[in-house]
C-alpha positions as CSV (number, residue, x, y, z in Angstrom):
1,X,7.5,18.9,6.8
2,X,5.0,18.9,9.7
3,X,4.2,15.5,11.8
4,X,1.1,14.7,9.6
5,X,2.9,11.6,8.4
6,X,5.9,10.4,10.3
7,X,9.0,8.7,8.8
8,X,11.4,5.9,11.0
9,X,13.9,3.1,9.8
10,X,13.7,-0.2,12.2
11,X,15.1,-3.5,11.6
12,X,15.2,-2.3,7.9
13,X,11.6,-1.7,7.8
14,X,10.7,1.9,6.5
15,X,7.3,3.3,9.0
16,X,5.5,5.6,7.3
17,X,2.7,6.2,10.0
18,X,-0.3,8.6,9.2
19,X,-0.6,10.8,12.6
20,X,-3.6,13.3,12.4
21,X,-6.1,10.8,14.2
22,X,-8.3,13.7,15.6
23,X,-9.4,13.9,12.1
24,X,-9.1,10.5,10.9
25,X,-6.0,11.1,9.2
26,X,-7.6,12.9,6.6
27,X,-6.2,13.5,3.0
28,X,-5.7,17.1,3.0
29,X,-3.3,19.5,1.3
30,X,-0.8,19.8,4.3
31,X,-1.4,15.8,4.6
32,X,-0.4,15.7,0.9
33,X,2.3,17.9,1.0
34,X,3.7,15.4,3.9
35,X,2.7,12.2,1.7
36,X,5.0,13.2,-0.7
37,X,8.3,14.0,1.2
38,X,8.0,10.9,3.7
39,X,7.5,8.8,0.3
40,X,10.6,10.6,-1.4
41,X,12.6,9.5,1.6
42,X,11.2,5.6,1.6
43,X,12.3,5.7,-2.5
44,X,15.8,7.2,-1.2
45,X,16.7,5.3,2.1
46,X,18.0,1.3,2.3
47,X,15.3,-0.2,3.5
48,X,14.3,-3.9,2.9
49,X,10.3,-3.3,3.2
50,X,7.7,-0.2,3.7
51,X,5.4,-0.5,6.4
52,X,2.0,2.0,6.2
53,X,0.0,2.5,9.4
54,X,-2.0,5.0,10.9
55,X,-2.6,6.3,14.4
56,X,-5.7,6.6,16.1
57,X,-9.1,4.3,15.6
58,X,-9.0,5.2,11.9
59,X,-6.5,4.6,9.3
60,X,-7.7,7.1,6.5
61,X,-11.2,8.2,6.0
62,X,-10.2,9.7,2.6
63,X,-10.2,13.5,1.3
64,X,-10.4,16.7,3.6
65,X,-14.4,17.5,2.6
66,X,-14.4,20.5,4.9
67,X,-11.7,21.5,2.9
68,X,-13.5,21.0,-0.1
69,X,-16.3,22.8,1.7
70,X,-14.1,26.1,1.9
71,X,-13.4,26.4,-1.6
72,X,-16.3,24.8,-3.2
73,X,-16.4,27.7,-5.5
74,X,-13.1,26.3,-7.2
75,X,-13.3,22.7,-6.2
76,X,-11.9,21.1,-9.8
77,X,-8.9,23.7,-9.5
78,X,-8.5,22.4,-5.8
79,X,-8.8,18.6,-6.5
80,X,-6.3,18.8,-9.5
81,X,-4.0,20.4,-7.9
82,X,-4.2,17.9,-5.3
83,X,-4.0,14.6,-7.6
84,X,-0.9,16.6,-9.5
85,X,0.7,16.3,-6.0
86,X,-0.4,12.8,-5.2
87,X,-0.9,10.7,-8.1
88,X,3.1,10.8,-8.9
89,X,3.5,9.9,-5.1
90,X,1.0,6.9,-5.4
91,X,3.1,6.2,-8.7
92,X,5.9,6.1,-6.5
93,X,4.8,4.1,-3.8
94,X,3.5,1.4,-6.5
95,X,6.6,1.3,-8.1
96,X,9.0,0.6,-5.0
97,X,11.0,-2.7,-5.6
98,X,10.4,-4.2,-2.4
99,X,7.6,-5.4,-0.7
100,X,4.7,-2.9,0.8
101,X,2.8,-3.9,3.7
102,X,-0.1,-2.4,5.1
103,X,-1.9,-2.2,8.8
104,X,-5.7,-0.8,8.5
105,X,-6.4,-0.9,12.3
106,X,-9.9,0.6,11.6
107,X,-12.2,2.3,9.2
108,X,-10.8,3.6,6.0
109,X,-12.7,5.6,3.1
110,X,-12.2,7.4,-0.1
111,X,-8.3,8.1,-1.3
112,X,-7.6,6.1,1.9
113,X,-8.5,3.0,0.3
114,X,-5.5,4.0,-2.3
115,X,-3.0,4.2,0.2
116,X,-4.5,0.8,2.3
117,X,-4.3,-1.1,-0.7
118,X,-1.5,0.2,-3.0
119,X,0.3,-2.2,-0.5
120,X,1.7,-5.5,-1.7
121,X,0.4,-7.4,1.2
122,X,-2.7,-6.4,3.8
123,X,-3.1,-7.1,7.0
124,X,-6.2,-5.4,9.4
125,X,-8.0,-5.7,12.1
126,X,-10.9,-7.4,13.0
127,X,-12.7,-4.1,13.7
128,X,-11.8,-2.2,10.4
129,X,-14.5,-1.7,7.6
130,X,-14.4,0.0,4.1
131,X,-16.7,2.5,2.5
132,X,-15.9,4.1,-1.1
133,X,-17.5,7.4,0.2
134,X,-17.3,9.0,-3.0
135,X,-21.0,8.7,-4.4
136,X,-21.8,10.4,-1.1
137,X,-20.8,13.7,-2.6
138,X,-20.9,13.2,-6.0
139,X,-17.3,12.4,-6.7
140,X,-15.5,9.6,-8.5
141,X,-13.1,7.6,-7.1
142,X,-8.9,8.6,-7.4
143,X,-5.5,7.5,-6.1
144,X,-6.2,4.2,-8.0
145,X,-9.1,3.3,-5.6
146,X,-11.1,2.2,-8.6
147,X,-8.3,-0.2,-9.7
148,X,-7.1,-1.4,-6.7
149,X,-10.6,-2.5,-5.9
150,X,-10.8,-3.8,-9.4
151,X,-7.8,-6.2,-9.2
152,X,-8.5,-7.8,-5.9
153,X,-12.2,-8.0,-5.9
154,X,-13.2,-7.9,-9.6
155,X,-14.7,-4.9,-11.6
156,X,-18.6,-5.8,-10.3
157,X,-17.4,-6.4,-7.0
158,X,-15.5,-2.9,-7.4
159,X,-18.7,-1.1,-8.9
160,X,-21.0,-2.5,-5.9
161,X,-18.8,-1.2,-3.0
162,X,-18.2,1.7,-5.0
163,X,-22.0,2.8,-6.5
164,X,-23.7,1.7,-2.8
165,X,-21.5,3.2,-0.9
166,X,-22.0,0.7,1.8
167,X,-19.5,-0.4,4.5
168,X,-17.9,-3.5,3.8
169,X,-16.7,-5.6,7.1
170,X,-13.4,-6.9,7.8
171,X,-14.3,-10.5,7.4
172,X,-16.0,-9.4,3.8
173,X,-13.1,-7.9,2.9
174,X,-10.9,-11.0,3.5
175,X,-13.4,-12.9,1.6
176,X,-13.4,-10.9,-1.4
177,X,-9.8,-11.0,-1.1
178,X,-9.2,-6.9,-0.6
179,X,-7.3,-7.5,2.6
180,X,-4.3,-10.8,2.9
181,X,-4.8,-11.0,6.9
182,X,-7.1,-10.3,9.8
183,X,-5.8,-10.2,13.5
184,X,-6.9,-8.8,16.7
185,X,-6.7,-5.0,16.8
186,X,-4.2,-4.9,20.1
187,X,-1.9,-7.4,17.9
188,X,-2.2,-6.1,14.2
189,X,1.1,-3.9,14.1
190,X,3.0,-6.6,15.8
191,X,1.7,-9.0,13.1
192,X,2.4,-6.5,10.5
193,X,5.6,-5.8,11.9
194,X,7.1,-9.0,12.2
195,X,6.4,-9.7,8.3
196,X,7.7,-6.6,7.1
197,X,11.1,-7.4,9.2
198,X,11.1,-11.1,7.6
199,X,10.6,-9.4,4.4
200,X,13.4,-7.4,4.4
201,X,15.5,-9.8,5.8
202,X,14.6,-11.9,2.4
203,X,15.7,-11.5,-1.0
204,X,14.8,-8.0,-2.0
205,X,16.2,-9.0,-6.0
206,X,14.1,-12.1,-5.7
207,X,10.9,-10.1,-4.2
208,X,11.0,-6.8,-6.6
209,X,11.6,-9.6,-9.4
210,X,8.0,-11.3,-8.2
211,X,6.7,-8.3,-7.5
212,X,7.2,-6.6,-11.0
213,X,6.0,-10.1,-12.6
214,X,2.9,-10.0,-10.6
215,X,2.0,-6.5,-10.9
216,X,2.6,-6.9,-15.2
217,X,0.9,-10.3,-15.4
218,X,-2.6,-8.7,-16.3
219,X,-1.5,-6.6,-19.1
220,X,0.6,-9.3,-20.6
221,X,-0.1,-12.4,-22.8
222,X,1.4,-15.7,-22.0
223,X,4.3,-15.0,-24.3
224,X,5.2,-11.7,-22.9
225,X,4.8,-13.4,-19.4
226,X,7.0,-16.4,-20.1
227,X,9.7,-13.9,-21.2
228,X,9.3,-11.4,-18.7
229,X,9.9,-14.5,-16.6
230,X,12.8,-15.8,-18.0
231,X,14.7,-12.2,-17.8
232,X,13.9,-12.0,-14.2
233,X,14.9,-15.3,-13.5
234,X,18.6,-14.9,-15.1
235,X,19.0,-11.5,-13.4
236,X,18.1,-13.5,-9.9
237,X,20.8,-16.1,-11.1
238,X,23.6,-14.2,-11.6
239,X,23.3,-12.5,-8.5
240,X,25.1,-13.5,-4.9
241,X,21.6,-14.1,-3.1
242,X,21.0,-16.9,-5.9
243,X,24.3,-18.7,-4.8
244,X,23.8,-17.5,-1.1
245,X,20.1,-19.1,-0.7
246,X,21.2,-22.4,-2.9
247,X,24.3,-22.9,-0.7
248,X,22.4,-22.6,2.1
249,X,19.6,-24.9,1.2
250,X,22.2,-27.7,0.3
251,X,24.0,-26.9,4.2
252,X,20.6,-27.1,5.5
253,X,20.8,-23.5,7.1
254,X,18.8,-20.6,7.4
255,X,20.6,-18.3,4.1
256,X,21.6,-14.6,4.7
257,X,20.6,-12.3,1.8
258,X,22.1,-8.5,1.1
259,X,19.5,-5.9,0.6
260,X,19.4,-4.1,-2.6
């Protein structure tokens, strides 16, 4: 593994910091190869939260096109091979019980979008934007860019940024709801920071638990959502965080939780 995408444990906080900003920490192969082993360790460490962030003025502007450009004669064998690499990893990162959080300090485009907002929570600066990118050069969108956008702005919301291919500001983006938080660029990883280290000081049963509810609530009827509910509830129960954070409520002090 290269330092494309480094890897540090804080305060229980996982980093996982893009780092090719010369070149707008671009998706490329070696960037994908990197993706997937800094995400295998945030699935395998203790950590309480994941914090994503990017160095540089960009945070992702999506796929490697030069790289596309050098093997344009077998561009589909190239892109699958890619999205066999990184869709599992995007699977993964979705899938982590315990709270994501991204920092988009500036401009992020294309598959970069995917890793901005596969994040549970959002935060970015006043001086990012978005573009999709991908009608540019005659692609469709992937690493669940399409359904990200879908779920936080709505499907015509997600077709407009998507078939214009026209930057959408920060402020627009808090609007339409595709980002939680704007802050000042010189205090955004602070910000970000500081909720990702009172996240993992939290619950981490009690926030997978909403987390996983959340995440299922779309594909799931009332019924399926009231029971999904209940079993979440009773595993939160019988648990010593339950009894920890109603003791402390009742002593009228701050409760300490265990980490997963």
């Amino acid at each position: 593994m290269s330092d494309l995408v480094l890897w540090e444990v804080r305060n229980g906080v996982g980093h996982m910091v893009l780092n090719q900003p010369e070149r707008g920490n671009v998706i490329s192969t070696a960037m994908a190869h990197n993706l997937k082993a800094v995400v295998g360790l945030a699935c395998n460490t203790d950590i309480g939260a994941l914090l994503i962030s990017a160095s540089g003025k960009q945070f992702c502007v999506g796929g490697d096109i030069s790289e596309f450009g050098e093997h344009r004669e077998r561009l589909a064998p190239l892109i699958g091979a890619m999205l066999d690499l990184l869709n599992p990893v995007m699977h993964q990162l979705a899938s982590l019980p315990l709270p994501v959080i991204s920092a988009v300090q500036g401009p992020v485009g294309g598959g970069g979008i995917g890793l901005a907002l596969c994040a549970d929570l959002v935060l970015a600066s006043r001086h990012m934007f978005l573009r999709g990118g991908y009608s540019a050069i005659g692609l469709s969108p992937d690493l669940g860019v399409s359904g990200y956008l879908t779920r936080r702005a709505g499907a015509a919301r997600a077709k407009y940024i998507l078939m214009s291919n026209r930057a959408v500001a920060a402020e627009d983006c808090l609007r339409m709801g595709l980002v939680d938080e704007l802050h000042e660029p010189e205090q955004l990883l602070a910000a970000a920071t500081a909720l990702a280290e009172e996240l993992a000081g939290g619950p981490t049963n009690s926030l997978a638990g909403i987390k996983s509810l959340c995440d299922s609530a779309h594909r799931q009827d009332l019924q399926q959502q009231l029971g999904a509910e209940r079993e979440a509830m009773l595993g939160c129960a019988r648990s010593d965080n339950s009894l920890e954070g109603v003791t402390a409520f009742l002593q009228k002090r701050k409760p300490v939780f265990q980490r997963r």
